[in-house]
C-alpha positions in Angstrom: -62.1 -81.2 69.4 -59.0 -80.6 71.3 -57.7 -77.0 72.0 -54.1 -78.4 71.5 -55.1 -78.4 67.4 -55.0 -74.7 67.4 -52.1 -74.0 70.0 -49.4 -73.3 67.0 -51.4 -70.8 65.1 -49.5 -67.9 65.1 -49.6 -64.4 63.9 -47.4 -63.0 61.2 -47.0 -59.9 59.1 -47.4 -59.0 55.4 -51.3 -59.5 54.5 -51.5 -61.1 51.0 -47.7 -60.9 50.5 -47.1 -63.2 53.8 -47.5 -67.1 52.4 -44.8 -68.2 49.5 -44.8 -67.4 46.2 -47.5 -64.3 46.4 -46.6 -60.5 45.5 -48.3 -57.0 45.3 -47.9 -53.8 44.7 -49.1 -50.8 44.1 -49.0 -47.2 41.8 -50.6 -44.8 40.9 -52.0 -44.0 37.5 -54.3 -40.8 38.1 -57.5 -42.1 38.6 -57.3 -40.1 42.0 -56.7 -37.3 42.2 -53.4 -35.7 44.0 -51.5 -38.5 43.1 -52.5 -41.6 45.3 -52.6 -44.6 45.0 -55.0 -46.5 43.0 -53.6 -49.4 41.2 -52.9 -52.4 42.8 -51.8 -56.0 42.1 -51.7 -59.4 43.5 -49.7 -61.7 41.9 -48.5 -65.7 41.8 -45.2 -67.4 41.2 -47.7 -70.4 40.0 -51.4 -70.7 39.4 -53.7 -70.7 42.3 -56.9 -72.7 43.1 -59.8 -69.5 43.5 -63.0 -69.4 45.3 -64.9 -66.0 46.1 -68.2 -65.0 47.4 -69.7 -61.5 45.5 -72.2 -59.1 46.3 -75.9 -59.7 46.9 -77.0 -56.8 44.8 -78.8 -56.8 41.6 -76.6 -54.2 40.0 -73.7 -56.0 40.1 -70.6 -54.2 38.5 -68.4 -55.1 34.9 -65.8 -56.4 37.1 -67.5 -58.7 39.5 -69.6 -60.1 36.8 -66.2 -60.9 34.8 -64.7 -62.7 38.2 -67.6 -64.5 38.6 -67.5 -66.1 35.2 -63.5 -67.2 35.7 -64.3 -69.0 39.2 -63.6 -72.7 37.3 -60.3 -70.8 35.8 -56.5 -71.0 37.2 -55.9 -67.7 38.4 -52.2 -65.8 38.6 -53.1 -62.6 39.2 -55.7 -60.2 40.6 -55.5 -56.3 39.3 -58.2 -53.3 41.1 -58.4 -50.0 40.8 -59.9 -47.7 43.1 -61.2 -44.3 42.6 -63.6 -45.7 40.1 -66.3 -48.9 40.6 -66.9 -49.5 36.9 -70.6 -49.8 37.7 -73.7 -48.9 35.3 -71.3 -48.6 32.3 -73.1 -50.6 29.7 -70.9 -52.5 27.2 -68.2 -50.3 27.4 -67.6 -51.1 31.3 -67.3 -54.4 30.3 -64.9 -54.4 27.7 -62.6 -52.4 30.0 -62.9 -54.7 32.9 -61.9 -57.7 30.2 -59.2 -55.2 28.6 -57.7 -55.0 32.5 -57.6 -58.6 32.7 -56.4 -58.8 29.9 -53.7 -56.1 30.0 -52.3 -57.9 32.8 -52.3 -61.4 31.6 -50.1 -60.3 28.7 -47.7 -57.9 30.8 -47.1 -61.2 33.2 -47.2 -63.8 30.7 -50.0 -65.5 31.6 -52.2 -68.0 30.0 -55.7 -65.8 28.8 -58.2 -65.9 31.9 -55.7 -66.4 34.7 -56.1 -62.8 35.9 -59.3 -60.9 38.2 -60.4 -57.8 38.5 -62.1 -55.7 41.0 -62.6 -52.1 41.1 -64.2 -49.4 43.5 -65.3 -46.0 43.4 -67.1 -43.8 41.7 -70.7 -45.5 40.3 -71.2 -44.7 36.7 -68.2 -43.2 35.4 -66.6 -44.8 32.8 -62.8 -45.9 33.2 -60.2 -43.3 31.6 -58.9 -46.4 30.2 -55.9 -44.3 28.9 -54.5 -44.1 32.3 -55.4 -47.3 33.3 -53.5 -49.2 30.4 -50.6 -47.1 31.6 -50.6 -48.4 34.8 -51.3 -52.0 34.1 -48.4 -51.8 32.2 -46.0 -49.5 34.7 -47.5 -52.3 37.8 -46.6 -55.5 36.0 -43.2 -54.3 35.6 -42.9 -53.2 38.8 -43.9 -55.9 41.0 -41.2 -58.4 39.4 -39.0 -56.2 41.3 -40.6 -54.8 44.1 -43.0 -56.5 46.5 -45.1 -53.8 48.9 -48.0 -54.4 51.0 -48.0 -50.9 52.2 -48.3 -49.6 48.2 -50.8 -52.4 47.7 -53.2 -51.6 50.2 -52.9 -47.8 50.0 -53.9 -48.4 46.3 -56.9 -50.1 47.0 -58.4 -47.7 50.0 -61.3 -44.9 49.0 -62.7 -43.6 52.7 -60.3 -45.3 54.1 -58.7 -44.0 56.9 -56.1 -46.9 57.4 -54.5 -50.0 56.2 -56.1 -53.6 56.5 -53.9 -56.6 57.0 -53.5 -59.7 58.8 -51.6 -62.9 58.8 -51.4 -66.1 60.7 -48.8 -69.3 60.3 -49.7 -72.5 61.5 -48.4 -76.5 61.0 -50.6 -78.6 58.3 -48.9 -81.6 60.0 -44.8 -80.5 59.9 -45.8 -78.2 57.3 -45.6 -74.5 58.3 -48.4 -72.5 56.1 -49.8 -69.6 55.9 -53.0 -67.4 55.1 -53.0 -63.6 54.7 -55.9 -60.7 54.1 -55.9 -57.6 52.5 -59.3 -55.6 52.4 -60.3 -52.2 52.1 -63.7 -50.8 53.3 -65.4 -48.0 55.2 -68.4 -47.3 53.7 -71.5 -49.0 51.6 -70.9 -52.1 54.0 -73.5 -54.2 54.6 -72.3 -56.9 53.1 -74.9 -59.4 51.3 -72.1 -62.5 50.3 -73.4 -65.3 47.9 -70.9 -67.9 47.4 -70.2 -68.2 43.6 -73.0 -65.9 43.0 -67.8 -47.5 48.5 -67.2 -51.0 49.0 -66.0 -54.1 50.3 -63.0 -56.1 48.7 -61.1 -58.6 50.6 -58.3 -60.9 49.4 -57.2 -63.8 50.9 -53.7 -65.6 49.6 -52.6 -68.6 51.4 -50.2 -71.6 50.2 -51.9 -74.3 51.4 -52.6 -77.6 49.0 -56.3 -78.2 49.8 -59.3 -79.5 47.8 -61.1 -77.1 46.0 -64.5 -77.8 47.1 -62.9 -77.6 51.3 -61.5 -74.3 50.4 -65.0 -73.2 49.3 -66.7 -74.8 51.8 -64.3 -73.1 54.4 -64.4 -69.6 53.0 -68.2 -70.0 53.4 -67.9 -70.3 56.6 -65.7 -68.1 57.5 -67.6 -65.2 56.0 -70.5 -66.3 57.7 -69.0 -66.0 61.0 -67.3 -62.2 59.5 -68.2 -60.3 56.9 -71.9 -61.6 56.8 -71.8 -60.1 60.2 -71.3 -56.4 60.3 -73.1 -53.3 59.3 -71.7 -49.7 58.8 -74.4 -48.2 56.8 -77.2 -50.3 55.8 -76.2 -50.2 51.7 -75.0 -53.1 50.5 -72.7 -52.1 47.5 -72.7 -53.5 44.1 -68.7 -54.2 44.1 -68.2 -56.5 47.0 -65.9 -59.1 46.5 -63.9 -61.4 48.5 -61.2 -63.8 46.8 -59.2 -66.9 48.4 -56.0 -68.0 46.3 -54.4 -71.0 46.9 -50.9 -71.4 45.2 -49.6 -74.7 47.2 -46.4 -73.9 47.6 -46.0 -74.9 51.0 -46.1 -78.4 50.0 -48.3 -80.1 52.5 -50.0 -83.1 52.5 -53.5 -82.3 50.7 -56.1 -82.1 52.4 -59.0 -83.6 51.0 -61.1 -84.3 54.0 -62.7 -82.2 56.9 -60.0 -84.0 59.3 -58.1 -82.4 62.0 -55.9 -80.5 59.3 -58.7 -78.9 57.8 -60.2 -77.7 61.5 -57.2 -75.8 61.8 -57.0 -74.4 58.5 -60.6 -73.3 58.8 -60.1 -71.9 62.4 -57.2 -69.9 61.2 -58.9 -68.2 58.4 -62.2 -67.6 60.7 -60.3 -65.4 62.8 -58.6 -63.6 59.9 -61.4 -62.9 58.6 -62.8 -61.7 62.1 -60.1 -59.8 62.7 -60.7 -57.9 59.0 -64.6 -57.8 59.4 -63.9 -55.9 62.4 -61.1 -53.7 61.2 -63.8 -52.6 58.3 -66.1 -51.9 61.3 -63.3 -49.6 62.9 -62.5 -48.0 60.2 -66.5 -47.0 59.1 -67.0 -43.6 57.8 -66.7 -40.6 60.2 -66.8 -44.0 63.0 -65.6 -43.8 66.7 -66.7 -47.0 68.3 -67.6 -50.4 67.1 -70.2 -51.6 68.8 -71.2 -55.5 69.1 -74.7 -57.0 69.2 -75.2 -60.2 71.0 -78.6 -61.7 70.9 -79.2 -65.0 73.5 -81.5 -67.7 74.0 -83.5 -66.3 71.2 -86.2 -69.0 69.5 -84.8 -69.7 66.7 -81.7 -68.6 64.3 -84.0 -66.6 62.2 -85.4 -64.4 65.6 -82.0 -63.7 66.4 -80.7 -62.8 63.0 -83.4 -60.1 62.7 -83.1 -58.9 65.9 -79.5 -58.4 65.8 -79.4 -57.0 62.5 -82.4 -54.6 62.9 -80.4 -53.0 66.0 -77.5 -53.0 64.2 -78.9 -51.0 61.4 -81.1 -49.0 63.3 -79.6 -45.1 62.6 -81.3 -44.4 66.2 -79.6 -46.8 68.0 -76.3 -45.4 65.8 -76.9 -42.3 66.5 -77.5 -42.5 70.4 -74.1 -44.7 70.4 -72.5 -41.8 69.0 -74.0 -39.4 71.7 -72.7 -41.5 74.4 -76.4 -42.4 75.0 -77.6 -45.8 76.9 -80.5 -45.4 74.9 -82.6 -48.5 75.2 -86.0 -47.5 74.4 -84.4 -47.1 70.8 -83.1 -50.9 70.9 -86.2 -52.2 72.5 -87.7 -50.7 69.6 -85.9 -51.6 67.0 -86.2 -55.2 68.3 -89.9 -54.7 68.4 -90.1 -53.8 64.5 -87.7 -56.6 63.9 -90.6 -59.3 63.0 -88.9 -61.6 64.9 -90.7 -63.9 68.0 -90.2 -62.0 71.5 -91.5 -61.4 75.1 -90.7 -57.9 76.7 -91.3 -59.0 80.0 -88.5 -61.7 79.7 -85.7 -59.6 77.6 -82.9 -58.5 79.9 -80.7 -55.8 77.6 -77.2 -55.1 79.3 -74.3 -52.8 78.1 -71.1 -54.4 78.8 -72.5 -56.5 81.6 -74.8 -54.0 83.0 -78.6 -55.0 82.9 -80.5 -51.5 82.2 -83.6 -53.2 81.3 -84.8 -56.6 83.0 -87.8 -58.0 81.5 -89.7 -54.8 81.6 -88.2 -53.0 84.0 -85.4 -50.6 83.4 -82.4 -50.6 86.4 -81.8 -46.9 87.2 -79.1 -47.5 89.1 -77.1 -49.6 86.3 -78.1 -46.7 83.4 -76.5 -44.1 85.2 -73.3 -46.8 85.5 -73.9 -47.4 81.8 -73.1 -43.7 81.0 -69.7 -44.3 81.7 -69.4 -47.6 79.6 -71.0 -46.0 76.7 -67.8 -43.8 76.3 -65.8 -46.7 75.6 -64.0 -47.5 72.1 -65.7 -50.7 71.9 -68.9 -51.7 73.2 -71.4 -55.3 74.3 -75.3 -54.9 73.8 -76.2 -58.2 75.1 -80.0 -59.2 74.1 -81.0 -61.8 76.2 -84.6 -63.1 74.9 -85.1 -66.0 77.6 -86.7 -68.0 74.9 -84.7 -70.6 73.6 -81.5 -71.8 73.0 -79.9 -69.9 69.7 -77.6 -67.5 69.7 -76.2 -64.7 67.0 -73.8 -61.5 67.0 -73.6 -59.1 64.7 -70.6 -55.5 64.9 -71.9 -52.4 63.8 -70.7 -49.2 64.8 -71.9 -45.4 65.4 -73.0 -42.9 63.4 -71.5 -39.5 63.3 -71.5 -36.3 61.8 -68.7 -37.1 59.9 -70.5 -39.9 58.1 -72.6 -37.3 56.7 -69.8 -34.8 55.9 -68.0 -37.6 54.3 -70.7 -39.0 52.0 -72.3 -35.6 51.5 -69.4 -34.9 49.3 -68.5 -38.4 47.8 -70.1 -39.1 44.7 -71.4 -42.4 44.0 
């Protein structure tokens, strides 16, 4: 496939509220405490094409169970709170995650199903719905007025520590469109993402005119190649959602086949997705460095997924990464209770380029180099297996005091 295809894909402002036609907003209605933020809204001149991947757990909350079900629907709108996950609340959570819904559809004036909900927070709470149907109500009036991605993504942040948006623009033959992503996440992320099956919640807007079935096919790819791949904390959270809207306002040509305008569609969201997964990485709990696995020439797929993901979720190897600590006997054994196909005396394990172990050997020389690169913001833990031909990446990042401080006092 020719580079050319994906010369005119360009950067842009704005998150969700970058392609035509989409909104948000948020307010505050005192589900946090201090006044912040936690109300937020996404919302559609006209009805949008939806397709989302949800969380792997189990316990699945009243609002992702209630999105799940409207995945067929035409959807206009997406309200979340934050501050609480509406999780383990019986009957009662559910009726207030359909009461959101459908709050909003009647503030907007939309047809009954054409709104989502997500929430996150607090497990096991129920929703001061009081306060919540005042701000469904103060939001919807708002956002025919004003239009802020700052208020929007400050409402849906917890742990937090930042702001989470990208954009691209590219041409769909002459057509400019355009894709943009909101998400919030820090902690609980290890995401488990099923497609049509402290959290993770990303939205996606985009005005494209595509098949339905492409965009769903695309969006499972791109989260493969993302969110599937990054670990903060080993818990996989019972509220992770990710949502892509398509509104087709920018009027293009459809595209109904994987042709050259859906390679650049698909590449485009892949690396706004990247750039998110990796933002949530960033921005982990009490986090200083992000730190990427890369596992090479491993047997098969499955070797290298479970090596990569038992280093990346090893608190050891976390831990050392905090403590500036080249630390491979911990990776070395994290690989070896990783159940996946290896020979010792072939791995060669380098940190940013520097071998410190070559198939059973560790390079003195290079680890005291390695020291230095282990101070670094981001970080490369190359796994070379000398096996086969597969390859696999996965970003995690270190493991602080902080974390514990942070979660020691979060309830969930």
């Amino acid at each position: 496939m020719a580079e050319d295809l994906f010369d005119d894909i360009e950067p842009i402002d704005g998150g969700v509220t970058a392609p035509k036609g989409f909104r948000a907003t948020g307010v505050s209605c005192g589900l946090k405490e201090g006044g912040y933020k936690d109300l937020g809204l996404i919302w559609s001149e006209v009805p949008c094409d939806v397709v989302g991947a949800y969380t792997g757990n189990k316990v699945k909350a009243a609002p992702v169970r209630l999105s799940m079900s409207r995945m067929t629907n035409k959807i206009s709108a997406v309200i979340v709170n934050s501050g609480n996950a509406n999780c383990v609340t019986g009957k009662q959570g559910e009726a207030d995650a359909l009461r959101m819904t459908e709050l909003t559809e009647t503030h907007l004036e939309l047809d009954e199903g054409a709104a989502l909900v997500a929430s996150t927070g607090v497990i096991g709470e129920p929703l001061p719905m009081d306060r919540v149907e005042y701000g469904i109500e103060k939001i919807a009036r708002l956002i025919k007025n004003e239009n802020s991605i700052q208020n929007f993504t400050n409402a849906i942040m917890t742990t937090d520590t930042r702001p989470k948006n990208f954009g691209c623009e590219m041409k769909i033959g002459d057509t400019p469109v355009k894709i943009g992503i909101s998400c919030k996440g820090s902690g609980m992320i290890k995401p488990d993402l099923h497609m049509f099956h402290a959290t993770m919640l990303v939205f996606i807007t985009t005005d494209i005119v595509m098949n339905k079935e492409l965009m769903h096919t695309a969006l499972k790819e791109a989260i493969e190649y993302s969110f599937n791949r990054i670990s903060v904390d080993n818990d996989t959270s019972t509220n992770d959602t990710v949502l892509l809207m398509a509104n087709g306002l920018a009027e293009n040509t459809q595209i109904d086949a994987e042709n050259d305008e859906y390679k650049i569609f698909l590449k485009a969201l892949t690396e706004l997705c990247i750039s998110a997964a990796k933002a949530i990485v960033k921005d982990g709990e009490g986090a200083n460095k992000i730190v990427k696995i890369d596992i090479r020439h491993a047997l098969t797929m499955t070797d290298a997924k479970k090596i990569a993901r038992a280093v990346a979720d090893s608190y050891l190897v976390k831990t050392a990464v905090f403590g500036n600590s080249p630390n491979w006997g911990r990776v070395i054994a994290a690989i070896g209770y990783s159940d996946a196909k290896f020979d010792l005396d072939r791995i060669v394990f380098s940190i940013n380029g520097l071998p410190i172990l070559e198939k059973g050997e560790q390079n003195r020389a290079n680890i005291s180099k390695a020291n230095g690169e282990m101070i670094q913001n981001e970080i490369t833990f190359t796994i070379d297996l000398g096996l086969g031909y597969k390859e696999y990446y996965l970003w995690t990042c270190d493991l602080s005091y902080d974390y514990v401080k942070i979660n020691a006092h979060y309830i969930s």
